[in-house]
FITORGU-610117 format. One line per field, with one value per atom (N, C-alpha, C): x, y, z; atom name; residue in three letters; residue number from 1. Coordinates in Angstrom, 2 decimals, always signed. Each point is the difference from the previous one (the first is absolute). Layout:
! residues N
u = X  ...
v = Y  ...
w = Z  ...
atomo = CA  ...
residuo = ALA  ...
num = NUM  ...
//
This chain:
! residues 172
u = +0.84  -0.84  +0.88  -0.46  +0.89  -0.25  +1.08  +0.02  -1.06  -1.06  -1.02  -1.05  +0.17  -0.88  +0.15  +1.40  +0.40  -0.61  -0.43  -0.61  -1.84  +0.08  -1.93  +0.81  -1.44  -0.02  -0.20  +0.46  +0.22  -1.63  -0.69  -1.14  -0.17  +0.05  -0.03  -1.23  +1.01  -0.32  -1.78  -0.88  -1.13  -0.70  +0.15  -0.20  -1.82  +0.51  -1.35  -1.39  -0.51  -1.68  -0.69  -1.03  -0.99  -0.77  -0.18  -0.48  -1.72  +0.17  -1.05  -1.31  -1.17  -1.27  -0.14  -1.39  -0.12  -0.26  -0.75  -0.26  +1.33  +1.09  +1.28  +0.76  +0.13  +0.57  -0.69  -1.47  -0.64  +0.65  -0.42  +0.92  +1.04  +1.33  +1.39  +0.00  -1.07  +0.22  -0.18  -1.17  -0.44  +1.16  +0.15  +1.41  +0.89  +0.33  +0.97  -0.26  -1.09  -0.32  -0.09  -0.40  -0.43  +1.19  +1.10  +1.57  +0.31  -0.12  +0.16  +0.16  -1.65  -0.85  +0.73  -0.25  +0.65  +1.68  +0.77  +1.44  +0.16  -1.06  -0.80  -0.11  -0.84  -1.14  +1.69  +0.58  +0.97  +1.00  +0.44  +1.35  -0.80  -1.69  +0.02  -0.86  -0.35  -0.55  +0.69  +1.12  +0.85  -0.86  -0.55  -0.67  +0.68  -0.25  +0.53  -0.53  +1.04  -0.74  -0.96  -0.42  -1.01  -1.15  -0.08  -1.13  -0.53  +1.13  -0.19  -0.85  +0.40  -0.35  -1.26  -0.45  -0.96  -1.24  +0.03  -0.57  -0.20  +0.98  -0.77  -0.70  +0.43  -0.69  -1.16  -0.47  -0.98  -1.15  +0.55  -1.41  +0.27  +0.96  +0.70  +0.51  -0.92  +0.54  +0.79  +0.72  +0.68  -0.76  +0.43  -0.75  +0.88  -0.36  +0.48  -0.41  +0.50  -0.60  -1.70  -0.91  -0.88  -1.01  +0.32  +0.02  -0.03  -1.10  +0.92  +0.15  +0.98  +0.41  -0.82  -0.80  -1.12  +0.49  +1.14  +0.69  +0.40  +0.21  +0.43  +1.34  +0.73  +1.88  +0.34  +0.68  +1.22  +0.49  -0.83  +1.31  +1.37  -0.25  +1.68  +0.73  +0.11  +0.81  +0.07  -1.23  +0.20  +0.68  +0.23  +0.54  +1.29  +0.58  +1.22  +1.08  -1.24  +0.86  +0.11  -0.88  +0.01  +1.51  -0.20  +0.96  +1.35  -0.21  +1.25  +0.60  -0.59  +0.39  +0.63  -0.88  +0.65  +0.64  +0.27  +1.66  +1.04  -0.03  +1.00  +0.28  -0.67  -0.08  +1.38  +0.63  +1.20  +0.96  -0.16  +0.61  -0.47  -1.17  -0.87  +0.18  +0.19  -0.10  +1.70  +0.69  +1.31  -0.29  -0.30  -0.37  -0.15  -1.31  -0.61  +0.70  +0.52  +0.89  +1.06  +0.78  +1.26  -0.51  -1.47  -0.36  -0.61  +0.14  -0.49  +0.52  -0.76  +1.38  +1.02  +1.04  +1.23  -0.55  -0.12  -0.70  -1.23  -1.31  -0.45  -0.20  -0.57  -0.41  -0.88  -0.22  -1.35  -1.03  +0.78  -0.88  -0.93  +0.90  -0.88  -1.54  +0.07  -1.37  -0.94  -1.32  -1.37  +0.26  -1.14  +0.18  -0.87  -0.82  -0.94  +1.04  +0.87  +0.71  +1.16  +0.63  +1.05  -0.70  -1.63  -1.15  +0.13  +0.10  -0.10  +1.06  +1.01  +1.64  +0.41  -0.37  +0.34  -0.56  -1.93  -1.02  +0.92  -0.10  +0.55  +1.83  +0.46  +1.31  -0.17  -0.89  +0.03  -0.35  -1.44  -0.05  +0.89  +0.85  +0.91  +0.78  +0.46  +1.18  -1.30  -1.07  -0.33  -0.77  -0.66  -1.16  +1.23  +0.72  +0.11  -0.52  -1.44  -0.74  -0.49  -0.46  -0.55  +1.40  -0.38  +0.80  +0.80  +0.94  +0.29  -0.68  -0.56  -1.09  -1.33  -0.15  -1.46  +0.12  +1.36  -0.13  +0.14  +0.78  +0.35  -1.57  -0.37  -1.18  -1.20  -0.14  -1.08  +0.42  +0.88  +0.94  -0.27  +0.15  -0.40  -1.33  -1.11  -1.48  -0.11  +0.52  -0.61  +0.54  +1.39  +0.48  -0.67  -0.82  -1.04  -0.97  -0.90  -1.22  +0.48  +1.11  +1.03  -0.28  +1.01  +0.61  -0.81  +0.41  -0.55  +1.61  +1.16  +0.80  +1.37  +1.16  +0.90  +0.49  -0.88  +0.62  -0.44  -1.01  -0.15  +1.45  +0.56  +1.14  +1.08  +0.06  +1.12  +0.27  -1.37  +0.02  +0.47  -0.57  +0.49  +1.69  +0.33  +1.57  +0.73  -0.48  +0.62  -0.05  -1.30  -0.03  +0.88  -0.20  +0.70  +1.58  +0.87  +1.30  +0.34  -1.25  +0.49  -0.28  -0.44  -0.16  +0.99  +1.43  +0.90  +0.61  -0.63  +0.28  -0.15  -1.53  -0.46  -0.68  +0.04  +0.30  +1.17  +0.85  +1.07  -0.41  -0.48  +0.03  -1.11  -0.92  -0.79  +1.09  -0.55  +0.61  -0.78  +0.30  -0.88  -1.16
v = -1.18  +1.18  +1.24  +1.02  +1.08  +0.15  +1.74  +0.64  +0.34  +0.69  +0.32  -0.39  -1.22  -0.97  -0.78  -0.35  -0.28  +0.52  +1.49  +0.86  -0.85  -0.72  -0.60  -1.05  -0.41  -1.50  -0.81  -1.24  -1.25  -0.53  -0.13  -0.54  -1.82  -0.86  -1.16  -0.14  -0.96  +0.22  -0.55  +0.37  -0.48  -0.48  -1.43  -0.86  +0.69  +0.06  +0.48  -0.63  +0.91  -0.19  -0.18  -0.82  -0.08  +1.24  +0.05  +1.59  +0.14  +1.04  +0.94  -0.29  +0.15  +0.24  +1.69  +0.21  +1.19  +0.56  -0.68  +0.56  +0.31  -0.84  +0.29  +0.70  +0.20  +1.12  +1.34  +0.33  +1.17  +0.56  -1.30  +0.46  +0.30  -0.53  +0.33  +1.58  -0.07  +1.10  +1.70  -0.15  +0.53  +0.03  -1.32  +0.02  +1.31  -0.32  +1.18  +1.00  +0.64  +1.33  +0.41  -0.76  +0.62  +0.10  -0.63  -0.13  +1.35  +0.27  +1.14  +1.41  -0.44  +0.76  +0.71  -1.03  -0.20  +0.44  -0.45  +0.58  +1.67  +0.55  +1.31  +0.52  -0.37  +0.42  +0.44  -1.36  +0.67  +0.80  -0.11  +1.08  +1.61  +0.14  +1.46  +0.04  -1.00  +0.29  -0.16  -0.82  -0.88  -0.34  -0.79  -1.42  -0.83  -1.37  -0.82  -1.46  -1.05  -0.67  -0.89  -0.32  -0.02  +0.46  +1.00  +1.20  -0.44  +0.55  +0.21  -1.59  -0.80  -1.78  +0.04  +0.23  +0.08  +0.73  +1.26  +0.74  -0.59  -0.31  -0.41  -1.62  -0.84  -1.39  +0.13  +1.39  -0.03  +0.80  +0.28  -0.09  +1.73  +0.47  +1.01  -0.80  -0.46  -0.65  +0.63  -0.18  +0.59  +0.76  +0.84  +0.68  +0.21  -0.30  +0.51  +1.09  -0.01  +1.09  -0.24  -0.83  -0.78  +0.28  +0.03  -0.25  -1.21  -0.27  -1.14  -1.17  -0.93  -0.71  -1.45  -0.29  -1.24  -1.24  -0.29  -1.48  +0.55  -1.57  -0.23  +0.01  +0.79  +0.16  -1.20  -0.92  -0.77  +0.38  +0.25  +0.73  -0.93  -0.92  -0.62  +0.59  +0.05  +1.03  +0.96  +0.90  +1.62  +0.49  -1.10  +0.32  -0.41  -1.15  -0.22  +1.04  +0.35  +1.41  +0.79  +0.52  +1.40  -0.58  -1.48  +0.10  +0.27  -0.93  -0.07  +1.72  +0.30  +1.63  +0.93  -0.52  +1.23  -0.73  -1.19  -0.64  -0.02  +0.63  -0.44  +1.57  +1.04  +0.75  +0.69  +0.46  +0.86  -1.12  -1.06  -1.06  +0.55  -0.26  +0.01  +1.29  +1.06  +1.49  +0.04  -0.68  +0.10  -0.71  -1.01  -0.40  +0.66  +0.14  +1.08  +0.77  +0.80  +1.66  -0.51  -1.26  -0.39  -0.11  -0.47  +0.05  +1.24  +1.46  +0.92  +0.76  +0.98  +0.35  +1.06  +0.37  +0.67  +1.50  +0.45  +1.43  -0.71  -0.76  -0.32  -0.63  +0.46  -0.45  -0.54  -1.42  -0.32  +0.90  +0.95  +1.48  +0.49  -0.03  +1.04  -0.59  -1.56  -0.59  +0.18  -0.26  +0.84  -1.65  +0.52  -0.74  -1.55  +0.53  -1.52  -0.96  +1.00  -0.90  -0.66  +0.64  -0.80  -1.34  +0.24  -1.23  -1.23  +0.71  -1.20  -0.44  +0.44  -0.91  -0.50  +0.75  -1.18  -1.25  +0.25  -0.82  -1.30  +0.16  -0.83  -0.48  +0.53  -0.60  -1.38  +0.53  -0.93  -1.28  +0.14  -1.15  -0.65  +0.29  -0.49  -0.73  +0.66  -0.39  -1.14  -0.09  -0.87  -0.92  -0.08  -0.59  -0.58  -1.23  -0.31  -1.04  -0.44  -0.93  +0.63  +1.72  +0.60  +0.36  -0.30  +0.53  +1.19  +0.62  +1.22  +0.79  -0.33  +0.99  +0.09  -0.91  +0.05  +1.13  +0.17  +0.76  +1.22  +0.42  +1.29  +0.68  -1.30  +0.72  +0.65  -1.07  +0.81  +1.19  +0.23  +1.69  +1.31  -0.67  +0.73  +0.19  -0.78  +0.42  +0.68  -0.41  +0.61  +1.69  -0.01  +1.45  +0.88  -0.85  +0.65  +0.61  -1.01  +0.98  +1.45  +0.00  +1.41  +0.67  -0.38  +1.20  -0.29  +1.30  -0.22  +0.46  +0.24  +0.45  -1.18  +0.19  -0.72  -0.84  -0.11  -0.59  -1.30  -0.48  -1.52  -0.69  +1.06  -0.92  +0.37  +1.01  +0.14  -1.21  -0.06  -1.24  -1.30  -0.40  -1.06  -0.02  +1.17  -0.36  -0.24  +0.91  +0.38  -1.45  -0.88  -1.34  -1.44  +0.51  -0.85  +0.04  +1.27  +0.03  -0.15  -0.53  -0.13  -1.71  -0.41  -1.56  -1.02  +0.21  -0.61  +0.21  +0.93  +0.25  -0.74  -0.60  -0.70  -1.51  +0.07  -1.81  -0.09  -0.04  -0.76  -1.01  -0.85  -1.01  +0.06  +1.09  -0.03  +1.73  -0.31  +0.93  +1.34  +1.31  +0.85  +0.61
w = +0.00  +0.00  +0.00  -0.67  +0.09  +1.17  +0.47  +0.92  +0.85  -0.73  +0.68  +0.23  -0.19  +0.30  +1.13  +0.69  +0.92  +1.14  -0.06  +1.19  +0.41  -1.18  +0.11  +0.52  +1.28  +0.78  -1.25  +0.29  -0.76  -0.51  -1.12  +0.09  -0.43  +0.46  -0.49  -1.56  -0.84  -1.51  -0.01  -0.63  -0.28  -0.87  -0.71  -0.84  -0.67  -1.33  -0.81  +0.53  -0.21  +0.89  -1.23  -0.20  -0.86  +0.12  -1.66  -0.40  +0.37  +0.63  +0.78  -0.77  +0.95  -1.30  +0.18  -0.76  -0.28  +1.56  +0.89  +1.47  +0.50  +0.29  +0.46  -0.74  -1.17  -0.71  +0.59  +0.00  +0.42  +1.08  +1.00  +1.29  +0.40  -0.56  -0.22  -0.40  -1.27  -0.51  +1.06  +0.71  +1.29  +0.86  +0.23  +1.13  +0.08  -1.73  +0.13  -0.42  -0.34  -0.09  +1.57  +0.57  +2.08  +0.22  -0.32  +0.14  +0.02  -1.55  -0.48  +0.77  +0.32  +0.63  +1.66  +0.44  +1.59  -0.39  -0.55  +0.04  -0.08  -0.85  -0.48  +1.25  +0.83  +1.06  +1.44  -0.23  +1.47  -0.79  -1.40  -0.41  +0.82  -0.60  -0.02  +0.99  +1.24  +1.30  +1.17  -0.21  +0.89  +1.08  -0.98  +1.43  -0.44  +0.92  +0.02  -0.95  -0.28  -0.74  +0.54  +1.17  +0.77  -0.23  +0.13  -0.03  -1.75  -0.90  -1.28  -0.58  +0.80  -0.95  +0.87  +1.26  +0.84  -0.98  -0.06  -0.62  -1.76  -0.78  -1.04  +0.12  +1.38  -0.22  +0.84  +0.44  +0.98  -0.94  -1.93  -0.43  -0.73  +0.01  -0.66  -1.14  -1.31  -0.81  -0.89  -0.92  -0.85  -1.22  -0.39  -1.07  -1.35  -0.93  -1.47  -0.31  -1.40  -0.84  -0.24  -0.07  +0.33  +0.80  +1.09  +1.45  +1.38  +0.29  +1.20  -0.59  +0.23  -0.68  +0.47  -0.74  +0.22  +0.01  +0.91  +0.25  +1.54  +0.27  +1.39  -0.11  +1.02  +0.14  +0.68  -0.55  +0.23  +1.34  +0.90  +0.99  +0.42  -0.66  +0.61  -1.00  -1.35  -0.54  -0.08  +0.68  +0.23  +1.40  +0.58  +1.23  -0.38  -0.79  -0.05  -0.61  -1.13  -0.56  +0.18  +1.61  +0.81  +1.02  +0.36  +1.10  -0.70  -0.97  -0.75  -0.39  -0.28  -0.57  +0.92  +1.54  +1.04  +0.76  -0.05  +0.35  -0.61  -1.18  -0.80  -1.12  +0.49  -0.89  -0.10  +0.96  -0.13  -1.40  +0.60  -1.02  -1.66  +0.05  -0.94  -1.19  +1.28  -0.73  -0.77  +0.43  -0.31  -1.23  -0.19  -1.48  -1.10  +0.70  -1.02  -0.51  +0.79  -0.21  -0.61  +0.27  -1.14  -1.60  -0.12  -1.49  -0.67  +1.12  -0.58  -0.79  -1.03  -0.87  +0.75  -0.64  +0.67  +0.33  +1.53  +0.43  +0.40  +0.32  +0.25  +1.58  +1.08  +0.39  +0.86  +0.99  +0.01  +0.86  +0.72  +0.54  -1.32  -1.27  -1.00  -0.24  +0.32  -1.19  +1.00  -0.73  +0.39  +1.25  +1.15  +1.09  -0.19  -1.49  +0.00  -0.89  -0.59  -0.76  +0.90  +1.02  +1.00  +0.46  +0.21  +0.92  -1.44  -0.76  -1.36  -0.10  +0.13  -0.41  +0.96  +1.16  +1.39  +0.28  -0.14  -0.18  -0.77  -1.88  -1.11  +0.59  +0.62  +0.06  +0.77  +1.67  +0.86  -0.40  -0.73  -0.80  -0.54  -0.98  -0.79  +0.54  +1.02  +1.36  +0.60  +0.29  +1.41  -0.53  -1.61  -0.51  -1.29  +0.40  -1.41  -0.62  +0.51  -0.64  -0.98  -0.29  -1.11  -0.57  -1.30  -0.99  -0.08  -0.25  -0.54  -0.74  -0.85  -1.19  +0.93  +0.44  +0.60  +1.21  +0.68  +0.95  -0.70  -0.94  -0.49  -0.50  -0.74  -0.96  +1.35  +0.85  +1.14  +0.72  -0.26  +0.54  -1.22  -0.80  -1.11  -0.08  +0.25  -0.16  +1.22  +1.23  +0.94  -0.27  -0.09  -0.59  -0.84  -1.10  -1.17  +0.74  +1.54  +0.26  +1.15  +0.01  +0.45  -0.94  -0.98  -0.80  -1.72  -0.81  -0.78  -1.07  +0.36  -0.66  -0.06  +0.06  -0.29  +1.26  +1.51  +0.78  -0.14  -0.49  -0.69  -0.46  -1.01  -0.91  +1.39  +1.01  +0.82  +1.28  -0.21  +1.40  -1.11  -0.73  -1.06  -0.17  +0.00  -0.15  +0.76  +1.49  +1.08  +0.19  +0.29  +0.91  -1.32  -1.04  -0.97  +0.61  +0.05  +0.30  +1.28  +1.01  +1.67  -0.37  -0.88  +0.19  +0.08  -0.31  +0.65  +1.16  +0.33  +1.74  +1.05  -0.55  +0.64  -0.09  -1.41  -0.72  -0.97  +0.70  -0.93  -1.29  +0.26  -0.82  -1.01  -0.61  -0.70  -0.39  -1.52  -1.07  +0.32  +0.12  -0.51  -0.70
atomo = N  CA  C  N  CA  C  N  CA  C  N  CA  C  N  CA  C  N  CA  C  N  CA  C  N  CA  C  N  CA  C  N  CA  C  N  CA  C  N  CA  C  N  CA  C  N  CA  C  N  CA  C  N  CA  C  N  CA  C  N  CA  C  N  CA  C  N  CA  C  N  CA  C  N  CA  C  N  CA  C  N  CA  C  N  CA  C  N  CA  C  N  CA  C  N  CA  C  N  CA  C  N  CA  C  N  CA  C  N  CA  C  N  CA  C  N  CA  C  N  CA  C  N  CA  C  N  CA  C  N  CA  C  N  CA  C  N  CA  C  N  CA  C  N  CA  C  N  CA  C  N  CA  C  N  CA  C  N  CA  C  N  CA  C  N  CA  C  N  CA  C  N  CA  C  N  CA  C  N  CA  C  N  CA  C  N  CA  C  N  CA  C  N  CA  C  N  CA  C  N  CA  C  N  CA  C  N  CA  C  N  CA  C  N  CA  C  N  CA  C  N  CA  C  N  CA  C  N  CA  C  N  CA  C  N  CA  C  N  CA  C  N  CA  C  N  CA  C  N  CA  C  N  CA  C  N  CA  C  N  CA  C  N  CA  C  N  CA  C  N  CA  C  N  CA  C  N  CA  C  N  CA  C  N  CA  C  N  CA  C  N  CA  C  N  CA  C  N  CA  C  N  CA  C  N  CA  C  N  CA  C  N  CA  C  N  CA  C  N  CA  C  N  CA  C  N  CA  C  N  CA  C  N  CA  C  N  CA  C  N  CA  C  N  CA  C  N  CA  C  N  CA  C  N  CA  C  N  CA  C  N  CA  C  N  CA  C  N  CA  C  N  CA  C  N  CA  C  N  CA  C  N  CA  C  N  CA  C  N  CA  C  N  CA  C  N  CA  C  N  CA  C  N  CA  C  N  CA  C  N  CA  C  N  CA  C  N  CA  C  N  CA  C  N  CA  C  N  CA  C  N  CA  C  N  CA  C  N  CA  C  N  CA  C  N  CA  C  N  CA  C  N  CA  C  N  CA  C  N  CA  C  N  CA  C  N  CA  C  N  CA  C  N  CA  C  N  CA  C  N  CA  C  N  CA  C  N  CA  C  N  CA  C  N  CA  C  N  CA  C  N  CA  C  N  CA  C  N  CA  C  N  CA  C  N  CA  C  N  CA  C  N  CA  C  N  CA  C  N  CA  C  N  CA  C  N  CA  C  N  CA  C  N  CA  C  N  CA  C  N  CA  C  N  CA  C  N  CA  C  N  CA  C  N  CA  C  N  CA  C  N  CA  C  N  CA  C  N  CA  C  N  CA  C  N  CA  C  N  CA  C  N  CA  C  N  CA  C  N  CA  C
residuo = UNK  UNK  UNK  UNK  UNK  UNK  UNK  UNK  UNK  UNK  UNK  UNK  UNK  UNK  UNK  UNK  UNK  UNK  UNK  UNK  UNK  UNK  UNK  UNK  UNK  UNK  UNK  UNK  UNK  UNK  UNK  UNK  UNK  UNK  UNK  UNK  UNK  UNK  UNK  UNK  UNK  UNK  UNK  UNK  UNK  UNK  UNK  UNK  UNK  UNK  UNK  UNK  UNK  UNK  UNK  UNK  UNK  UNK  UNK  UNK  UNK  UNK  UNK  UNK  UNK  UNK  UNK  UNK  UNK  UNK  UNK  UNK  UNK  UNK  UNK  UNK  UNK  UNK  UNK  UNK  UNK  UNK  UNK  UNK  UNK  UNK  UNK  UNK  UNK  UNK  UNK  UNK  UNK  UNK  UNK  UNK  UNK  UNK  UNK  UNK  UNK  UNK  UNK  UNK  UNK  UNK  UNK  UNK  UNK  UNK  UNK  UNK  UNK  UNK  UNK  UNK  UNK  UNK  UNK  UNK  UNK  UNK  UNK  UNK  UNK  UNK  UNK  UNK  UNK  UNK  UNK  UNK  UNK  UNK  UNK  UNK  UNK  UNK  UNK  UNK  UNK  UNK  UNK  UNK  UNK  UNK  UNK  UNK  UNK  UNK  UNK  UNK  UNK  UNK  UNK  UNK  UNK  UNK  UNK  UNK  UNK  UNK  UNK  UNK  UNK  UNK  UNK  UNK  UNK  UNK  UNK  UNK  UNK  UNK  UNK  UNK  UNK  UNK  UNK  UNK  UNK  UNK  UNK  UNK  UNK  UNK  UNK  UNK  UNK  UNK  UNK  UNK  UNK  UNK  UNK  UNK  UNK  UNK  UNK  UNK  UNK  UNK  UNK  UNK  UNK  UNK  UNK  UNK  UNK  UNK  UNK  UNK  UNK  UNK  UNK  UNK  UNK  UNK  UNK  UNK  UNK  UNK  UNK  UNK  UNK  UNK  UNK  UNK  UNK  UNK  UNK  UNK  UNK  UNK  UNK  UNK  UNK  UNK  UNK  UNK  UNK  UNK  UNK  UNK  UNK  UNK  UNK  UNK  UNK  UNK  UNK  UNK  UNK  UNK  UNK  UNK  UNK  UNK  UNK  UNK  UNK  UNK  UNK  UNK  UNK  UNK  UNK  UNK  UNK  UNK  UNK  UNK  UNK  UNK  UNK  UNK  UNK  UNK  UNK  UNK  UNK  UNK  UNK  UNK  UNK  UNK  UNK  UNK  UNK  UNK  UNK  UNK  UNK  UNK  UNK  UNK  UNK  UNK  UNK  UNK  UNK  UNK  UNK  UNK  UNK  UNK  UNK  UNK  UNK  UNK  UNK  UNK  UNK  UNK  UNK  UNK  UNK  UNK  UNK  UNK  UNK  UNK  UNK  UNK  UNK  UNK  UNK  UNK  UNK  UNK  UNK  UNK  UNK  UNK  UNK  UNK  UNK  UNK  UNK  UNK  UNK  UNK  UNK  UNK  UNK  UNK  UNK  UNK  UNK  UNK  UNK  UNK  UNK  UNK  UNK  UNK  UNK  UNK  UNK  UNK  UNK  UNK  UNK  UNK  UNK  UNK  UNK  UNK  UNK  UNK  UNK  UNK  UNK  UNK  UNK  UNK  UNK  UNK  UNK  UNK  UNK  UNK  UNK  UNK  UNK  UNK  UNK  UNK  UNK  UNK  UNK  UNK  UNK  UNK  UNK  UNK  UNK  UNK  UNK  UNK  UNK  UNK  UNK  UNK  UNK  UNK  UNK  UNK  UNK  UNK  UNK  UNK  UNK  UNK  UNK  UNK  UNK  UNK  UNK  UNK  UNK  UNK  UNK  UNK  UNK  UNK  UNK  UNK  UNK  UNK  UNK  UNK  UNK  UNK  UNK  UNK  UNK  UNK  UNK  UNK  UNK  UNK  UNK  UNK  UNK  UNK  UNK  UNK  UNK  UNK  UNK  UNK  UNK  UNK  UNK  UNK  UNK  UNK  UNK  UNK  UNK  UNK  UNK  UNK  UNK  UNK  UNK  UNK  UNK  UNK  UNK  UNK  UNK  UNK  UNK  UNK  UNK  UNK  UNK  UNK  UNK  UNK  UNK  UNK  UNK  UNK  UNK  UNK  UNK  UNK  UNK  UNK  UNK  UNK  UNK  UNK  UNK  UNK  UNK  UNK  UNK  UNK  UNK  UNK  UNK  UNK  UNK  UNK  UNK  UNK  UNK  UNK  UNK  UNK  UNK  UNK
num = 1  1  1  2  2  2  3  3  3  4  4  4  5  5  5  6  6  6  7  7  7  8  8  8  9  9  9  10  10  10  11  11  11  12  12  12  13  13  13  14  14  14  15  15  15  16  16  16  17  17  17  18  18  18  19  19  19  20  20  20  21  21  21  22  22  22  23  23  23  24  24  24  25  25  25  26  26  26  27  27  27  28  28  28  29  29  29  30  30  30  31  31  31  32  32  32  33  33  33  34  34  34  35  35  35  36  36  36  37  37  37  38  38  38  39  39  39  40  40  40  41  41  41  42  42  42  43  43  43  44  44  44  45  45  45  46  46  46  47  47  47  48  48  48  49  49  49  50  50  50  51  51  51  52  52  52  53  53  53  54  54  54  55  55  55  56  56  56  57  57  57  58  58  58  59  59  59  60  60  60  61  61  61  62  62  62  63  63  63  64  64  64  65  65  65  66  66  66  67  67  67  68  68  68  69  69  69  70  70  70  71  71  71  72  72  72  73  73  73  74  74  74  75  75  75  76  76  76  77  77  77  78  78  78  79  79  79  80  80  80  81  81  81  82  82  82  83  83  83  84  84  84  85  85  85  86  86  86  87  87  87  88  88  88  89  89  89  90  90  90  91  91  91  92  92  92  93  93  93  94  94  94  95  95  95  96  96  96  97  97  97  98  98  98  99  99  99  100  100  100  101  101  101  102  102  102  103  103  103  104  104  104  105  105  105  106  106  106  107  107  107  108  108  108  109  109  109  110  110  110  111  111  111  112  112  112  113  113  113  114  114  114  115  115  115  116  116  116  117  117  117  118  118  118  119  119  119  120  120  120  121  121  121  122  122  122  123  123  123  124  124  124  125  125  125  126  126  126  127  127  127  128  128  128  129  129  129  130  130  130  131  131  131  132  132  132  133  133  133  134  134  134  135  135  135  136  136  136  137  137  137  138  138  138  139  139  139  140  140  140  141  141  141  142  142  142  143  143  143  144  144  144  145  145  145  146  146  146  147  147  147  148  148  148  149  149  149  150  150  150  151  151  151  152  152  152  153  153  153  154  154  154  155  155  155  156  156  156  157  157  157  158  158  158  159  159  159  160  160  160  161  161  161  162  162  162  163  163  163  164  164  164  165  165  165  166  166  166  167  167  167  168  168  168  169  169  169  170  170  170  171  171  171  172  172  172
//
């Protein structure tokens, strides 16, 4: 493993899971928008991740562009990727900021977009029963019901060039 990957706890490897139906995809999908959401909620309230996973599993569902999001959250993976994120973030942010471009950094990006690349990394790093594409591409939609300008393709690259950070053994 490179360098900065060393700073993440060890996750034991996780042999491919038979593929999701459409109910468990929904919910994953939920998972990590509340992820999102909640990483969001303590950057610019500083609560805690307690409070923040409390509050969206107590019925503060997630909202899109849409609005509330009509599936049930996974909370075992919305919690893994909240815990995961604020145990591991100083780690995490160092990542990031090594793949940013030169003058860049991770202070400048909008604060939903830091909740999205931290959100999409942890995964990457803690979920390697899902794929690589599969994790990138749900970072990217969730990024779409954000933004409507170029941070779609920014999170796409940003989490494309942190992916050997944190899986070695799958290609980019």
């Amino acid at each position: 493993m490179s360098g900065h990957s060393r700073a993440l706890e060890e996750v034991p490897e996780v042999s491919e899971a038979p593929r999701p139906d459409a109910q468990a995809i929904a919910s994953r999908r939920a998972a990590r928008l509340a992820a999102v959401q909640a990483l969001y909620q303590m950057e610019m309230t500083g609560s805690s991740a307690a409070t923040a996973t409390d509050d969206l599993l107590a019925g503060r569902l997630p909202v899109d562009d849409q609005g509330v999001i009509d599936a049930d959250v996974d909370s075992d993976l919305f919690r893994q990727i909240v815990e995961g994120a604020v145990a591991n973030q100083s780690a995490m942010d160092t990542i990031i900021a090594g793949k940013l471009a030169s003058g860049w950094k991770l202070e400048r990006i909008d604060a939903v977009a830091r909740a999205i690349l931290r959100a999409g990394l942890v995964e990457l790093w803690r979920r390697r029963d899902v794929p690589t594409p599969v994790v990138i591409s749900e970072y990217i939609e969730i990024a779409k019901t954000f933004f409507d300008g170029a941070e779609p393709s920014f999170i796409n690259a940003t989490l494309d060039a942190c992916v050997r950070s944190v899986r070695d053994s799958e290609p980019a």
